[in-house]
Each structure stands twice: as structure tokens, then as C-alpha cells.
N, C-alpha and C positions, 0 to 999 in steps of 0.2 A: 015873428019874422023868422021867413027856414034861412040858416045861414048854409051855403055846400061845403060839405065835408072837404076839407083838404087833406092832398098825404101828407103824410110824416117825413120830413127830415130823412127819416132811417129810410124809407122806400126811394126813396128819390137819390139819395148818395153817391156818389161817386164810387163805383165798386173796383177796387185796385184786381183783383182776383180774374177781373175779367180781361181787363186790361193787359195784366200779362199773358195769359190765353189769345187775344188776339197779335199782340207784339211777338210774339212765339212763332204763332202761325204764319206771320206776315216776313219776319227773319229766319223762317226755313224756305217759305215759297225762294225769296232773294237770294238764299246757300246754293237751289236747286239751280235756281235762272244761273248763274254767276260760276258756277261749279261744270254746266252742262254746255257755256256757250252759248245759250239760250237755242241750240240751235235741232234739241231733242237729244236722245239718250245714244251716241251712235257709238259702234265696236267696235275695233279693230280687232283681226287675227293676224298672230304672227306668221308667217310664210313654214317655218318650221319648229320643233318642239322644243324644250333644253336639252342640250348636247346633241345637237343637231346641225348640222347646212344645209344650204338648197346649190342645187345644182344645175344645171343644164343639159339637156339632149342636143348632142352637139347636131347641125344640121337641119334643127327640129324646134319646136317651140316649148316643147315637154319641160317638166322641170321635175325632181324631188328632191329628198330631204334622204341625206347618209348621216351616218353616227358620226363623231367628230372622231371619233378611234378608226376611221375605216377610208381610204380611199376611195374618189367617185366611181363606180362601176364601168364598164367597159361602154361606150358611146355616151357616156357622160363625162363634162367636166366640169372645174369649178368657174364661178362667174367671175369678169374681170375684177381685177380690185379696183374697190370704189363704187362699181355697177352692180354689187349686191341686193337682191331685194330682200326687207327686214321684214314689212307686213304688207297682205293681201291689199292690189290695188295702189300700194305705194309708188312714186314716178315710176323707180326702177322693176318694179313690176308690171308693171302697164308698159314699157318699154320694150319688155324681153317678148310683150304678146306680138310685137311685129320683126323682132332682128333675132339674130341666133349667131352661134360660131361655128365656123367652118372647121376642118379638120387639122388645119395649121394653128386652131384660135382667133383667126380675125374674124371680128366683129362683121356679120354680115346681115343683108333687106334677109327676114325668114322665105322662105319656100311660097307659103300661102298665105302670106301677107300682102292685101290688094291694099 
């Protein structure tokens, strides 16, 4: 009588090694998701460098960035306080693409803003 060979004990095992190889992998995927928002790898840039401001083109929608040692340039000033923009796309940036200030400072609709 053929009896069929059975595996061993040892092949058939509970292998701990692999085990933590996949808990590994499965609590990095979960760091990523959890870390990222799950909502992809997205970046913001700041509006200006360190030791920097952003400014205003007064009249205008223009904007740059002066050294924090330096005065805004002549048709430039500084944005109201408060209505600063910090990074690209932030409210107060998306804000300043339709208003601008007039040459007293107020707050005004920009020029070519439909």
C-alpha cells in the first residue's frame, strides 16, 4: 500500500520572519496614507525666501519679495496687516489676483480683474 508523502511540520510552519516583512510593509503603506492625507504628495511654496516679504504693486496685481533689511521699492508697498500672503495659492493669495491698493493704500477691485 503507497501511503502519500506528507510535509514536514518544519515546511508547513508558521514562519514569524515573514510575518514581520509583511506587518512592516503594511504599517509603512498606513504611515504614508495617514502622513499624506491620503490625498497624494502635494507642496506648497512659500510666497517668498527667509528674510524676505512679499509686496504689492500698488495699482497693479504684481507682487515681489524685498529683503527684510530694505524698504518696498518705489510703486510698491507692503500688504495690509493680516492680508498677507504666506504661500503660493494660499486665500490671501488668490485674493490679491483680483484687488490691489490704490495710491492712498485702500483696498481696491484690481484694474484687470473681470
Amino acid at each position: 500500500m503507497y501511503l502519500p508523502r506528507r510535509a514536514s511540520r518544519a515546511t508547513t510552519a508558521f514562519r514569524p520572519g515573514r510575518v514581520r516583512i509583511a506587518a512592516a510593509a503594511l504599517a509603512s503603506a498606513a504611515a504614508v496614507a495617514v502622513l499624506t492625507g491620503c490625498s497624494g504628495f502635494e507642496s506648497t511654496s512659500d510666497i517668498c525666501s527667509s528674510g524676505e516679504y512679499p509686496v504689492l504693486s500698488v495699482g497693479e496685481t504684481g507682487s515681489a519679495c524685498v529683503s527684510d533689511k530694505k524698504e518696498p521699492p518705489t510703486g510698491f508697498a507692503r500688504y495690509p496687516e493680516g492680508k498677507v500672503p504666506q504661500q503660493v495659492d494660499d486665500k490671501w493669495d488668490v485674493y490679491w489676483d483680483t484687488h490691489t491698493l490704490d495710491k492712498d493704500g485702500n483696498t481696491i477691485d484690481a484694474p484687470d480683474a473681470d
